[in-house]
C-alpha positions in Angstrom: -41.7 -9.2 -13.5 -38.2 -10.9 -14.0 -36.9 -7.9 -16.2 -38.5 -5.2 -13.6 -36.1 -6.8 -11.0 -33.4 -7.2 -13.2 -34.2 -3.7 -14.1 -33.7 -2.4 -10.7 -30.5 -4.6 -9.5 -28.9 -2.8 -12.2 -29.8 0.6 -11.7 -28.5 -0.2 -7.9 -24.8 -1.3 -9.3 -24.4 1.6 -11.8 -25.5 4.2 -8.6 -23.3 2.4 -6.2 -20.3 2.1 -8.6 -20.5 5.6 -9.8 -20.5 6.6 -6.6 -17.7 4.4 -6.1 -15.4 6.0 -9.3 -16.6 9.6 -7.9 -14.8 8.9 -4.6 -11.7 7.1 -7.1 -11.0 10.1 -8.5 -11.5 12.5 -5.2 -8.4 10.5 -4.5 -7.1 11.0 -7.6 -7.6 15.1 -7.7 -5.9 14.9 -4.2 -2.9 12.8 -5.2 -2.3 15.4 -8.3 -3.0 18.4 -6.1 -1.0 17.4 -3.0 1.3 20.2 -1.7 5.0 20.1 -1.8 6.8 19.9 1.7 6.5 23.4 3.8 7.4 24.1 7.4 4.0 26.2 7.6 1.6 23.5 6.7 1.4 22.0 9.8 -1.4 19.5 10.3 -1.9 19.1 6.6 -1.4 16.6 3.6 2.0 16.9 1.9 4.3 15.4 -0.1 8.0 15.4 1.1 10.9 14.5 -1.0 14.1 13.4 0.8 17.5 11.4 1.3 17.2 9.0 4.2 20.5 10.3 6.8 20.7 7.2 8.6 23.8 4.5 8.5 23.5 1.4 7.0 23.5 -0.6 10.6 21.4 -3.5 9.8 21.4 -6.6 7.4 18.2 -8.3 5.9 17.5 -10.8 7.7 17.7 -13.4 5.1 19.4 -12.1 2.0 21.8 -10.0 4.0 21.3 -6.6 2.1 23.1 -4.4 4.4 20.3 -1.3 4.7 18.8 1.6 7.1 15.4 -0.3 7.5 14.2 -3.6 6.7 10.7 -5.3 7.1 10.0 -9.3 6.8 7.3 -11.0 6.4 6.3 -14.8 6.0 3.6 -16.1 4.6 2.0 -20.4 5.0 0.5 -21.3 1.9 -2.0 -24.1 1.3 -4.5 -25.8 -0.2 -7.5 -27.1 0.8 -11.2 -28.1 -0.6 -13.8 -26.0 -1.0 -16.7 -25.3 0.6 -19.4 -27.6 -1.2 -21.2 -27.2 -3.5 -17.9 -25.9 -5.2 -15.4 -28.3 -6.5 -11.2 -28.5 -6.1 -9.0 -27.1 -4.2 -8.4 -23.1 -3.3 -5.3 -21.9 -2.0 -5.1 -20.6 1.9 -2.5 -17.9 2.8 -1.4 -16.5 6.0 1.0 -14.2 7.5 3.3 -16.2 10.3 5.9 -14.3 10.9 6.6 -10.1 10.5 9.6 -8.3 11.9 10.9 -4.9 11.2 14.6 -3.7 11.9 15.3 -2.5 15.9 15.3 1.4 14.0 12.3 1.9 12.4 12.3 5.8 13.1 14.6 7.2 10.2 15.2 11.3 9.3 15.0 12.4 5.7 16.8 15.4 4.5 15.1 17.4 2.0 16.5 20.8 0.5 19.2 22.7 -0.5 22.7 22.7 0.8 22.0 26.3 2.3 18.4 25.2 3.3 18.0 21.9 5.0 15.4 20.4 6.8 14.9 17.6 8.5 11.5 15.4 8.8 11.0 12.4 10.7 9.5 9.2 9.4 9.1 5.7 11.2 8.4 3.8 8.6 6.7 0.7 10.6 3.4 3.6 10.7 3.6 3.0 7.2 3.8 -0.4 7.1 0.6 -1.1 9.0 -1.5 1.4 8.1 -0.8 3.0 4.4 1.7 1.2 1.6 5.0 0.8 1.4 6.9 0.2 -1.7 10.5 0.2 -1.3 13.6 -2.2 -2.3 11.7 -6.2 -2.2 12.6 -9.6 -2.8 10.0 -12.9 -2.7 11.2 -16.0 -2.3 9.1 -19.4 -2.1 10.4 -22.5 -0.9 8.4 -25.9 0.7 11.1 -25.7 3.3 10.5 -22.8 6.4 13.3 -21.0 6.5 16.2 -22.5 9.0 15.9 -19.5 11.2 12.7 -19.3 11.7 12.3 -23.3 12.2 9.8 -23.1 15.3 6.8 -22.1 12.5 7.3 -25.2 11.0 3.6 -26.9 10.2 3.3 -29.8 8.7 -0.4 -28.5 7.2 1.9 -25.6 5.3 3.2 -26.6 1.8 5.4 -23.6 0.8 6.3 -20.5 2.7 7.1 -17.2 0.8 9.2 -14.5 2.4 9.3 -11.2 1.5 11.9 -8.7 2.4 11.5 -4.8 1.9 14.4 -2.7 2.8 16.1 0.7 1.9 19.5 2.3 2.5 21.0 5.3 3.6 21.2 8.3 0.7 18.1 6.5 -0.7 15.6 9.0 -2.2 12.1 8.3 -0.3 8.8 9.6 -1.2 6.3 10.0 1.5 2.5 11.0 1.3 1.6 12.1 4.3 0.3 14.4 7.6 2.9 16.6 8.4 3.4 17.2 12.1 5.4 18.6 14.9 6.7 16.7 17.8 6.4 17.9 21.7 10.0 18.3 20.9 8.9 20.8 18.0 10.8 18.4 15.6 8.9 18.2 12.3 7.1 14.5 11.1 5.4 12.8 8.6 2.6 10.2 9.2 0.1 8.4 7.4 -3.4 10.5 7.6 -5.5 7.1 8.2 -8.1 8.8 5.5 -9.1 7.1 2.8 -9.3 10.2 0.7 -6.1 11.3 1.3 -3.9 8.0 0.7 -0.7 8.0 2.5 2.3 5.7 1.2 5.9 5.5 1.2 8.0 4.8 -1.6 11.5 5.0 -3.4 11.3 8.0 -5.8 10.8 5.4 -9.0 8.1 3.8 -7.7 6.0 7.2 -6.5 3.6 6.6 -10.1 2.7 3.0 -9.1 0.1 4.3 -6.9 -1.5 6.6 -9.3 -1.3 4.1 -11.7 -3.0 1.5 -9.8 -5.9 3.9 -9.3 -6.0 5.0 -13.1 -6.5 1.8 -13.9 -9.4 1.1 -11.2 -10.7 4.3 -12.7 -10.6 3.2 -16.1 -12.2 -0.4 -15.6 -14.7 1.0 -13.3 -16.0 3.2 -16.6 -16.1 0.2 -18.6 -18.6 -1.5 -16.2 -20.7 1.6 -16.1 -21.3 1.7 -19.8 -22.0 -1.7 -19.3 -24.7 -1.4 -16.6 -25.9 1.1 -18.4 -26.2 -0.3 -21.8 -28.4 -3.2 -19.8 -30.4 -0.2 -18.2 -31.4 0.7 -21.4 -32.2 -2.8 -22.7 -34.1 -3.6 -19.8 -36.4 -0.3 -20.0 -37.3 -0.8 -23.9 -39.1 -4.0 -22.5 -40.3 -2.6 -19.5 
């Protein structure tokens, strides 16, 4: 009886992580398949290359980098016990802080010097509802920052602050919906479908996505032969 319900827990994790890998590489097929930028695919998922235009008219809050766009965040970190009938401590995290430069709305520039066009981006979309992976620095200290004293808690034992930022003449990446505005201004957002992943990136980083989902891919293979190795075990003593 035992190996008749081992038997069947496994045949319900290989089905639901197959599934699982199937969808995976949906994404993938649409990542490598994604259409360059083109005025006439409105309402569809692109891929636009481009300079950002805008002036450098901010500084990182606090490293200084003088950019275009910058986003911080702060995170608490702690420990505490946990939950019985576990032993030791775990570690608790938790974002306190998160600010974005005054501009978040930047234009990109992509073409030739004959042929220009320009696409807006706000790049906070991004931030909250795809990825972003642009310029970053992490810090960690057991002191809160001096200008952000008032989320002082005496429960927190160290803080880390991340900063993202980019600068003008930067070469962005976006993975997107292209759009036109009521103002018939032509825009880039994130799609908010899991099939269709939408990220912004500096042009080095545009293979860390892909990546990441290669190696999802890859592991998720290794777990199937697995399940199905016990599948087979399980059946020969059915």
């Amino acid at each position: 009886m035992l190996i008749i319900i081992v038997l069947i827990l496994l045949v319900i994790f290989f089905i639901r992580l197959y599934l699982k890998n199937q969808f995976l590489k949906k994404i993938r097929r649409h990542l490598f398949n994604i259409p360059a930028f083109d005025k006439g695919l409105i309402d569809c998922y692109v891929r636009v290359s481009g300079s950002i235009k805008y002036e450098n008219a901010f500084y990182t809050p606090i490293s200084k980098y003088r950019c275009a766009f910058y986003l911080v965040k702060i995170l608490a970190l702690w420990q505490t016990k946990r939950k019985k009938p576990a032993k030791g401590m775990e570690e608790q995290k938790k974002v306190i802080f998160k600010t974005v430069s005054p501009l978040t709305q930047l234009e990109l520039s992509e073409g030739t010097y004959n042929d220009i066009d320009i696409i807006q981006v706000d790049i906070s979309e991004f931030v909250e509802k795809a990825t972003c992976l642009l310029m970053d620095e992490t810090t960690e200290s057991r002191n809160c920052p001096d200008i952000y004293k008032t989320l002082y808690n005496h429960k927190y034992q160290k803080y880390k602050i991340l900063e993202s930022w980019c600068c003008q003449g930067d070469k962005i990446v976006v993975y997107g919906k292209l759009v036109k505005t009521l103002d018939g201004l032509l825009k880039i957002k994130p799609t908010e479908l899991a099939a269709f992943p939408s990220f912004i990136c500096l042009e080095p980083f545009e293979e860390i996505p892909l990546n990441k989902l290669d190696k999802k891919i890859s592991n998720n293979k290794i777990w199937l032969i697995v399940y199905l190795i016990g599948i087979v075990f399980c059946a020969y003593f059915v």
